[in-house]
C-alpha positions in Angstrom: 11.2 4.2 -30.7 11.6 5.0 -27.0 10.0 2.4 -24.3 9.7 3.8 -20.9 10.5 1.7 -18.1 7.0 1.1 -17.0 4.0 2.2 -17.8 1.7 3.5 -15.5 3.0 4.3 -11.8 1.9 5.6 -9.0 4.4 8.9 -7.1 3.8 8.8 -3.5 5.5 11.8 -1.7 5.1 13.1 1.7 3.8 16.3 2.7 7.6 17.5 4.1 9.3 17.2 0.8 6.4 20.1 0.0 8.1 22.2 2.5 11.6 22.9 0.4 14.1 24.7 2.9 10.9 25.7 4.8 9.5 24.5 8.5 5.9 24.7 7.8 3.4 24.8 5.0 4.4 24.4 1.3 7.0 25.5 -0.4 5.6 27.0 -4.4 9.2 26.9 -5.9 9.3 23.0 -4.8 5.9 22.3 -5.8 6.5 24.0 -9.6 9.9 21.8 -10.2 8.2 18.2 -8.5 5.4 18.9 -11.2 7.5 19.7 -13.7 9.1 16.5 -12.9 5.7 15.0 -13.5 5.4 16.3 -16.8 9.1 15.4 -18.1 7.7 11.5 -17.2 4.5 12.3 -18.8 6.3 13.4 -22.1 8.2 9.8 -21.9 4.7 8.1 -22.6 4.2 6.8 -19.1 1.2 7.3 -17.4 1.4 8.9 -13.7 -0.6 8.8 -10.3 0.3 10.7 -7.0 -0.4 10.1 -3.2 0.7 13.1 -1.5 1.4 13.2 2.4 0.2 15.7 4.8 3.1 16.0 7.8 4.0 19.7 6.4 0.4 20.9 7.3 -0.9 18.4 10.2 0.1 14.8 11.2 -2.5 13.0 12.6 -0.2 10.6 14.8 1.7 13.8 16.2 -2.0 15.0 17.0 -2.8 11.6 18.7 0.7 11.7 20.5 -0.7 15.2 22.5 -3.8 14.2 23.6 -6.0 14.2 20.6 -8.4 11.8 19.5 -6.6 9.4 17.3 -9.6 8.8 14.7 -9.9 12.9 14.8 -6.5 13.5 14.3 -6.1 11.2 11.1 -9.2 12.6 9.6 -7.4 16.4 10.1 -4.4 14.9 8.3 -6.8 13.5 5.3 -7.8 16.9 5.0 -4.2 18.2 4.7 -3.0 15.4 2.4 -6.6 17.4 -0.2 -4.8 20.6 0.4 -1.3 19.6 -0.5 -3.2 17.7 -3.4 -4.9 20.8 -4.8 -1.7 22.9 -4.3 0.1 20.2 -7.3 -3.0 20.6 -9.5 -2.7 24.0 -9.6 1.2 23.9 -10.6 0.7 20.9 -12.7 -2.1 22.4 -14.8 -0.2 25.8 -15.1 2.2 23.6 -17.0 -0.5 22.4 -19.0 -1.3 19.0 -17.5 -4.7 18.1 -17.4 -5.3 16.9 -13.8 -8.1 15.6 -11.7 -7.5 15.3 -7.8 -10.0 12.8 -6.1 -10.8 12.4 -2.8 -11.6 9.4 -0.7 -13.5 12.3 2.0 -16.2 13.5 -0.6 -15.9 17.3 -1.1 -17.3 18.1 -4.4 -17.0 21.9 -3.7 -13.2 21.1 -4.8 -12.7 17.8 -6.4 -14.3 14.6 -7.5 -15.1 11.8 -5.0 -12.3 8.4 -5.3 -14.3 6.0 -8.1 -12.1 3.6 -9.3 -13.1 3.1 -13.0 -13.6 6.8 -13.4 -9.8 7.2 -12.1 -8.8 4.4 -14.4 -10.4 6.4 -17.7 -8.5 9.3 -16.2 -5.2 7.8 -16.4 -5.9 6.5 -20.0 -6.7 9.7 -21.3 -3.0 10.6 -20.5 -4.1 13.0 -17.2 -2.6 13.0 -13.5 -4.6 12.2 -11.1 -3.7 12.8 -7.4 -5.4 10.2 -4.3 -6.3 12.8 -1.4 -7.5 12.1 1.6 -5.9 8.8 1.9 -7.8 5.7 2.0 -10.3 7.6 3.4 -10.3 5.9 7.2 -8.0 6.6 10.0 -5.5 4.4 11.7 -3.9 3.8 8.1 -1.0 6.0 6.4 -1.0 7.6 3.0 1.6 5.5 2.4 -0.6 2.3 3.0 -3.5 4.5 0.6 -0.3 4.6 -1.9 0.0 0.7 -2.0 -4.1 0.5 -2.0 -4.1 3.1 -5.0 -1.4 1.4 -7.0 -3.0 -2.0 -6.8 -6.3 -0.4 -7.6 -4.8 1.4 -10.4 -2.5 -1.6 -11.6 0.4 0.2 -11.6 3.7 -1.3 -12.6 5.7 0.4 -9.7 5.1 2.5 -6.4 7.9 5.0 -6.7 8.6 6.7 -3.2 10.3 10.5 -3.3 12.2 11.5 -0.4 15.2 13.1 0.9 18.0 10.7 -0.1 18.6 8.7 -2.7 17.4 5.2 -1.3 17.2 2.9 1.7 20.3 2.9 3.7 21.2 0.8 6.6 20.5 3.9 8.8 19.7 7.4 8.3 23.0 9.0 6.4 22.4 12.0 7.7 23.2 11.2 11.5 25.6 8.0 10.3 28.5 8.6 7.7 28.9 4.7 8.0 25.3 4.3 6.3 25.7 2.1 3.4 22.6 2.1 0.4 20.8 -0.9 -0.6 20.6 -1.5 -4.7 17.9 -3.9 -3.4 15.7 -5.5 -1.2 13.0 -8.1 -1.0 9.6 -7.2 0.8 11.0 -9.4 3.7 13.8 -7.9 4.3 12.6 -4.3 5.0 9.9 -5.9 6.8 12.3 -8.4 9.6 14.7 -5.7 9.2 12.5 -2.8 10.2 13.9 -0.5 7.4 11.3 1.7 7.4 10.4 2.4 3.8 6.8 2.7 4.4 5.1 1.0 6.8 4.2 -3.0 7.1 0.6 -2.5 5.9 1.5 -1.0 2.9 4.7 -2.7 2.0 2.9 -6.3 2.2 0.0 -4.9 0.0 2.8 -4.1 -2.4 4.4 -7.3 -1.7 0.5 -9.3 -2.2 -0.3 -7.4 -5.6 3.6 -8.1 -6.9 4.3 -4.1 -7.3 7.8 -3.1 -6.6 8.8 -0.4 -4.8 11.1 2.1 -5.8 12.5 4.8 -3.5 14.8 7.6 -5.1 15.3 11.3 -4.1 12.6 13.9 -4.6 15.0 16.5 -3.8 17.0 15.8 -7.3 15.7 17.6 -10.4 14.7 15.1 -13.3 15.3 11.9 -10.8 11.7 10.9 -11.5 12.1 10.9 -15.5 15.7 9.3 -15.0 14.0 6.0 -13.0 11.3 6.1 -15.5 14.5 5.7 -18.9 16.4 2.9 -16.7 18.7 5.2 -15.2 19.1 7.1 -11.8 20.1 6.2 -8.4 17.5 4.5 -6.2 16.5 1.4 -4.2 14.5 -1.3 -5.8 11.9 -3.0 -3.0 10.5 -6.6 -4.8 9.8 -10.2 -4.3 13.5 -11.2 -5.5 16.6 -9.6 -5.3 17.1 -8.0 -8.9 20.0 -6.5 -10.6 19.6 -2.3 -10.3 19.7 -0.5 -13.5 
């Protein structure tokens, strides 16, 4: 009988991988196939979170960086983060995945308030449920409310979509010499300012033992892949560990 990799896990992506070939907004042809790459890990046993960013709707540091009140701005990119979290609900239960999205900015009108145990029952009755709002205070990232969320959870990995395949020693896109990691230790994307997620949320990862995993979003049936043992990624722990 088949044994998934892990678990439960938690799938943080950020609001621009919402935005397919787009600028702006979010994109319903990449929504579908990311929640259709939710339900191919769903149908491997493993139970599944999300965290979804806001940047393709409103960033509230870009706000901040034009004059804005910071605290205002980050509560403007909460809401976004709800929007972009209602948005996979809606493709995710046209597949037939029971979801819940929950909020950490109550707004019953459209979702249920962040309760721990209630999102823990939730997850063990085989449904997706997605974080909005972030941690639900400004001056911290979604990605530190994906590090909260996992603990909280007690996820066996934080698995980070975006547009490449892993962490490279700079961006590939601008550097053909850019060489991937197979893996990294918390330290070492911390002293070597890799910027996988931020400090705050890689230490929590790093204080509640959860590795990080960061693959490519943008490839079709990546997500079930990591979850069988197979794809290419990065692997973020506490020790250097052998990739596969």
């Amino acid at each position: 009988m088949f044994k998934p990799r892990f678990k439960r896990v938690l799938l943080k992506i950020s609001g621009e991988a919402l935005m397919g070939g787009g600028e702006y907004g979010i994109d319903t042809d990449t929504v579908n196939r990311v929640a259709q790459d939710v339900k191919d890990a769903l149908k491997l046993g493993v139970q599944v979170c999300l965290v979804i960013g806001g940047g393709n709707i409103f960033r509230g540091v870009s706000g901040a960086a034009v004059g804005m009140d910071r605290a205002s701005a980050d509560y403007m990119g909460m809401l976004a983060t709800v929007i972009n979290s209602l948005a996979m609900q809606n493709a995710l239960e046209k597949l037939g995945v029971d979801t819940r999205v929950q909020s950490a900015i109550p707004m019953d009108t459209v979702c249920e308030p962040y309760i721990r145990r209630r999102a823990i029952r939730h997850i063990e009755k085989g449904r997706v449920v997605i974080f909005g709002a972030g941690t639900g205070n400004p001056f911290f990232t979604t990605d530190t409310a994906a590090a909260l969320r996992a603990s909280e959870m007690g996820c066996d990995a934080l698995l980070k979509g975006t547009k490449v395949d892993g962490v490279y020693t700079a961006d590939p896109a601008k550097d053909r010499t850019a060489t991937k990691f197979d893996t990294l230790t918390y330290l070492e994307v911390l002293s070597k300012d890799l910027g996988v997620m931020d400090a705050s949320a890689i230490s929590l990862a790093r204080e509640s033992n959860i590795p990080v995993i960061v693959f490519s979003i943008k490839q079709p049936g990546a997500f079930a892949q990591l979850m069988q043992g197979k794809g290419a990624c990065t692997i973020v722990t506490e020790k250097e560990v052998v990739n596969g």
